[in-house]
C-alpha positions as CSV (number, residue, x, y, z in Angstrom):
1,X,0.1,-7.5,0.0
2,X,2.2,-9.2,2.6
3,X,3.3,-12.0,3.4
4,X,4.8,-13.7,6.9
5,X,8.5,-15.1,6.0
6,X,10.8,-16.5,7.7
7,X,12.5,-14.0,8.5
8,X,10.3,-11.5,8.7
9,X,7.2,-10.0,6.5
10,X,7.4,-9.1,2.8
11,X,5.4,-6.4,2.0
12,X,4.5,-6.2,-2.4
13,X,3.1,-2.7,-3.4
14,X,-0.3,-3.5,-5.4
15,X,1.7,-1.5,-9.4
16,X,4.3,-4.7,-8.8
17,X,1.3,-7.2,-8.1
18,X,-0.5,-5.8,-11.1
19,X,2.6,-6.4,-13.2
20,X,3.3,-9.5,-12.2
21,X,-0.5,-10.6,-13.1
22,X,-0.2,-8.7,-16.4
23,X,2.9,-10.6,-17.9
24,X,1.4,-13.8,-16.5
25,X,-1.4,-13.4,-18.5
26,X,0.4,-11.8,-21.8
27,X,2.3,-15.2,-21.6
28,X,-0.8,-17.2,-22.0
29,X,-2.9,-15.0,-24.3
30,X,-5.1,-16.8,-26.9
31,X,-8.1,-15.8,-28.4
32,X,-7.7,-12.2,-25.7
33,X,-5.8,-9.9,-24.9
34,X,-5.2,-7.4,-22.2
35,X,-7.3,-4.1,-22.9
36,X,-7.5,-0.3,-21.5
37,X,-10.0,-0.6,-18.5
38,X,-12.6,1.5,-17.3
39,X,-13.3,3.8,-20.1
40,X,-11.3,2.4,-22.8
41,X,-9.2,3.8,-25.2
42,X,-10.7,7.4,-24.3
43,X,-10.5,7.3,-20.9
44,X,-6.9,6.6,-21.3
45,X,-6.3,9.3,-23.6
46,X,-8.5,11.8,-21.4
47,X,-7.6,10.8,-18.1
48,X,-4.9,8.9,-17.7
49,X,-7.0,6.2,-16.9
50,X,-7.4,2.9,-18.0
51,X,-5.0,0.4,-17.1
52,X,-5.7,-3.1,-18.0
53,X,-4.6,-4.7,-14.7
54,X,-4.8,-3.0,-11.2
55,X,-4.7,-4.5,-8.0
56,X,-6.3,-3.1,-4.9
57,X,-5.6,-4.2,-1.2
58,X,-8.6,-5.4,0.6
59,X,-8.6,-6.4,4.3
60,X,-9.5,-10.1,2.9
61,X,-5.8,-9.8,0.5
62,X,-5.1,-8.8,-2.8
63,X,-8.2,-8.3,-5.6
64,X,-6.9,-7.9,-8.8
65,X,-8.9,-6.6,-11.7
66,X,-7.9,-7.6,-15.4
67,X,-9.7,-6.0,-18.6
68,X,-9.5,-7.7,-21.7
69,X,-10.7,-8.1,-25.3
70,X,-12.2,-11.1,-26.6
71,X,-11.9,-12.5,-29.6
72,X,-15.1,-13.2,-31.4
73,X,-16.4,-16.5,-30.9
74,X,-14.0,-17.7,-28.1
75,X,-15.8,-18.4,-24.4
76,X,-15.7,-16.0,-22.1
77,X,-16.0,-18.3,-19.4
78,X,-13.0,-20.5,-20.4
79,X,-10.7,-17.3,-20.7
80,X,-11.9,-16.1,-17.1
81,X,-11.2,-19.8,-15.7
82,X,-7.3,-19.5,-17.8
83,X,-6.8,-16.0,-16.2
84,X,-8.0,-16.7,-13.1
85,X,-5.6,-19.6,-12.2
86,X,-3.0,-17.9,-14.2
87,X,-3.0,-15.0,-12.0
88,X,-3.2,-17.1,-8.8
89,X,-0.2,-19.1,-9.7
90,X,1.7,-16.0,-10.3
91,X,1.0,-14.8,-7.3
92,X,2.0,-17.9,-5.7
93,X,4.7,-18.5,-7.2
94,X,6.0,-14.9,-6.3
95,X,5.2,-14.1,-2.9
96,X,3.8,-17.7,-1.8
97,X,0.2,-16.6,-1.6
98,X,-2.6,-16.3,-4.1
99,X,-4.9,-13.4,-4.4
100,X,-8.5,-13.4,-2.9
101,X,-10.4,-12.4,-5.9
102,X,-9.5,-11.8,-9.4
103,X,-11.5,-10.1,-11.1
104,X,-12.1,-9.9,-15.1
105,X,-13.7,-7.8,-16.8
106,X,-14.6,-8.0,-21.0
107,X,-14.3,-4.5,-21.8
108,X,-14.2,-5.4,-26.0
109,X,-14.8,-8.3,-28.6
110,X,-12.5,-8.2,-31.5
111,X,-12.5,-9.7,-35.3
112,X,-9.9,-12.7,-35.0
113,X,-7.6,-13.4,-37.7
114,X,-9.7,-16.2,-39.3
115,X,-13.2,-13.8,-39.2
116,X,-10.7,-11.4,-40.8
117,X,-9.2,-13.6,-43.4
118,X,-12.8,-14.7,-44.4
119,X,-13.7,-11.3,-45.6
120,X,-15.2,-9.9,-41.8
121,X,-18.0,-12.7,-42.1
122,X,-19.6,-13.8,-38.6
123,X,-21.6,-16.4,-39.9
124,X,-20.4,-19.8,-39.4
């Protein structure tokens, strides 16, 4: 990503964007959490794949692409909105522009620690 300064243009290599995304949205993680990407846990393992945030430099900007696991009952949409805007205000905040797309993919659904504490039950 780059940016016009000043004094110049700053240029941001996409592993230092995906960084900055992933703590921003480790800071505001509730009911998710970040989670190996494209072919989970295995892919990882396998092929060295699987990174839960990666950016990749379009000619339209920066697209960022976030996996995470859900927690059970919590709304997916709600936690895409609270990434999203995280994400853009890191960017922002960072190198003073947002990127074009993020991105979010639910790669997992998790037991939370109240399913958990009732035994495993889903029923509510």
């Amino acid at each position: 990503m780059e940016t016009e300064t000043g004094w110049g243009k700053l240029a941001v290599h996409p592993e230092v964007l995906a960084e900055l995304a992933a703590d921003a949205v480790a800071r505001v993680a509730t009911g998710f959490r970040l989670a190996p990407g494209e072919g989970g846990v295995r892919g990882l393992l396998q092929r060295g794949e699987g990174q839960a945030v990666t950016v990749e430099e379009t000619a339209a900007g920066a697209r960022v692409h976030l996996h995470v696991a859900v927690e059970y009952g919590q709304r997916m949409v709600e936690i895409g909105r609270v990434v999203g805007r995280t994400v853009e205000e890191a960017f922002q905040r960072a190198v003073g522009q947002g990127p074009c797309e993020v991105v979010v993919h639910v790669t997992d659904v998790y037991l939370g620690p109240a399913v958990m504490a009732s035994g495993g039950s889903r029923s509510e």
